[in-house]
C-alpha positions as CSV (number, residue, x, y, z in Angstrom):
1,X,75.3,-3.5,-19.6
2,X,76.9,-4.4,-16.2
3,X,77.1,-0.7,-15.2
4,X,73.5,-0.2,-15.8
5,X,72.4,-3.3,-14.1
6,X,74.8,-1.9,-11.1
7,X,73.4,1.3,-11.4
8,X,69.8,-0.1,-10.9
9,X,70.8,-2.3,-7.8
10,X,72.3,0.8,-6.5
11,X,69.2,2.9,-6.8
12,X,66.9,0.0,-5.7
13,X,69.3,-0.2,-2.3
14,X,69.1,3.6,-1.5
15,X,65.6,3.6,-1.6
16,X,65.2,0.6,0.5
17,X,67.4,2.3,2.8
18,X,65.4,5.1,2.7
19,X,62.3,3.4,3.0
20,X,63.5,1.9,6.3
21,X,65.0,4.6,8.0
22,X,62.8,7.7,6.9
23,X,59.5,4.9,5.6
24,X,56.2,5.5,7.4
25,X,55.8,2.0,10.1
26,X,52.6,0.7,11.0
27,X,53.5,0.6,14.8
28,X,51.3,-1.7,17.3
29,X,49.2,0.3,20.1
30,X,47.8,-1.5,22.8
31,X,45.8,-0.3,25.8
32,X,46.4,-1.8,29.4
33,X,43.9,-4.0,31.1
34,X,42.7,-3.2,34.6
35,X,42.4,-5.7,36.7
36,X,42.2,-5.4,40.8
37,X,42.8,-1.2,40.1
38,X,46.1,-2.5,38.2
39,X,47.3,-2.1,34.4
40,X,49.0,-5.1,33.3
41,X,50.3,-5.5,29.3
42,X,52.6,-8.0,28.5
43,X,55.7,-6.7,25.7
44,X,56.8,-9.3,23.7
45,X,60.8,-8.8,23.0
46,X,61.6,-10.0,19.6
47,X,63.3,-8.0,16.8
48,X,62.0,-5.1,18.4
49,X,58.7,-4.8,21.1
50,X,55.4,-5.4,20.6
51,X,53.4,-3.6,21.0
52,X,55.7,-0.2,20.7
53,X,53.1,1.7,21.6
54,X,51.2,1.3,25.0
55,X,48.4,3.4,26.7
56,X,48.2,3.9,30.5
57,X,45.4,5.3,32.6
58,X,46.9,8.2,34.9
59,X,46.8,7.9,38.2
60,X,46.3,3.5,38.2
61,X,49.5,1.7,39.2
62,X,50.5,-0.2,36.0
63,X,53.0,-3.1,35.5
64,X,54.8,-3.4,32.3
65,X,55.9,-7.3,31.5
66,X,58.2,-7.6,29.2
67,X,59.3,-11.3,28.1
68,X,62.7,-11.4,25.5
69,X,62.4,-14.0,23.3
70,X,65.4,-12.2,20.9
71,X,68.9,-13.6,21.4
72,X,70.6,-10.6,20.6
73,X,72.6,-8.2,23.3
74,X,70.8,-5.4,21.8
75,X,67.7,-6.0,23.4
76,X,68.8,-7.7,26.8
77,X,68.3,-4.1,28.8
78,X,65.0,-2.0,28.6
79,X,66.0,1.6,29.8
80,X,63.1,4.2,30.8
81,X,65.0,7.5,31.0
82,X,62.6,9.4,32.5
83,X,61.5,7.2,35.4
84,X,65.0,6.2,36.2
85,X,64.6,2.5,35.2
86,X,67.3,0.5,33.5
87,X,66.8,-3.2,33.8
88,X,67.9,-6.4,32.5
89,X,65.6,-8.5,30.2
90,X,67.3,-12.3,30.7
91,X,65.7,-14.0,27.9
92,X,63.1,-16.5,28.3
93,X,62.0,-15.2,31.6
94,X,59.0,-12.6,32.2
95,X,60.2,-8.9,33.6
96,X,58.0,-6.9,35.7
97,X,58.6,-3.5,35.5
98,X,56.4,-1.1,37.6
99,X,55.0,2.2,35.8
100,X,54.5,5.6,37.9
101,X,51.5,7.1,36.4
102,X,51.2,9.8,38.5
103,X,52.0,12.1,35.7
104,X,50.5,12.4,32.0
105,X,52.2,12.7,28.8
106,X,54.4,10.7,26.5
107,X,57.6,8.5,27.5
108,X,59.9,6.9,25.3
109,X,61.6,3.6,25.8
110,X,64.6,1.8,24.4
111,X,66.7,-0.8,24.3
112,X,70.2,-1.1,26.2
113,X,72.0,0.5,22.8
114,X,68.6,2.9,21.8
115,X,68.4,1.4,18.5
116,X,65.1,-0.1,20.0
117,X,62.7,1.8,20.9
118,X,58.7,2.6,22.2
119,X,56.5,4.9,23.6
120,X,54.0,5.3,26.9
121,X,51.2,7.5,26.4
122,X,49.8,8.2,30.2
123,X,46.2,9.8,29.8
């Protein structure tokens, strides 16, 4: 009885696993405001950032404020690879991290470790 009750818990825990890793995510999108010809989104740091998703005008200077409410080291750097940005996120405090939208198409995002991770969609 034990090894089938082990077996079961065992199955149950791979497929959770697999769920997670492999699982589709609902994943929050969010537009930029314009205000004063300039995109402002806050980014809420907390397990993770929300929302993971963000849409940028092309070509309208855009500010990215990310605020880290999440105590863990993981998530005290934000790292943009391919604009050259890697910046600390002290938590509590509000991050302003300008955007060049000169140039369309999608750029990831991740935390200091790149366990973390989002995406900028410049249209």
């Amino acid at each position: 009885m034990i090894r089938i009750l082990v077996l079961i818990v065992g199955l149950a825990l791979i497929g959770f696993i697999a769920w997670w890793f492999f699982g589709k995510h609902a994943v929050a999108t969010e537009a930029a405001d314009v205000a004063d010809n300039v995109q402002q989104i806050e980014v809420d740091v907390n397990g993770g950032y929300s929302p993971e998703r963000i849409v940028l005008k092309k070509g309208v200077p855009a500010v990215l404020n990310f605020t880290r409410r999440d105590p863990s080291s993981c998530l005290d750097r934000v790292v943009f690879s391919d604009f050259g940005i890697n910046r600390e996120l002290p938590k509590g405090e509000k991050q302003a991290i300008n955007i060049d939208t000169s140039k369309a198409g999608e750029f990831q995002w991740a935390c200091g470790m790149d366990m973390f991770h989002g995406k900028l969609i410049i249209k």
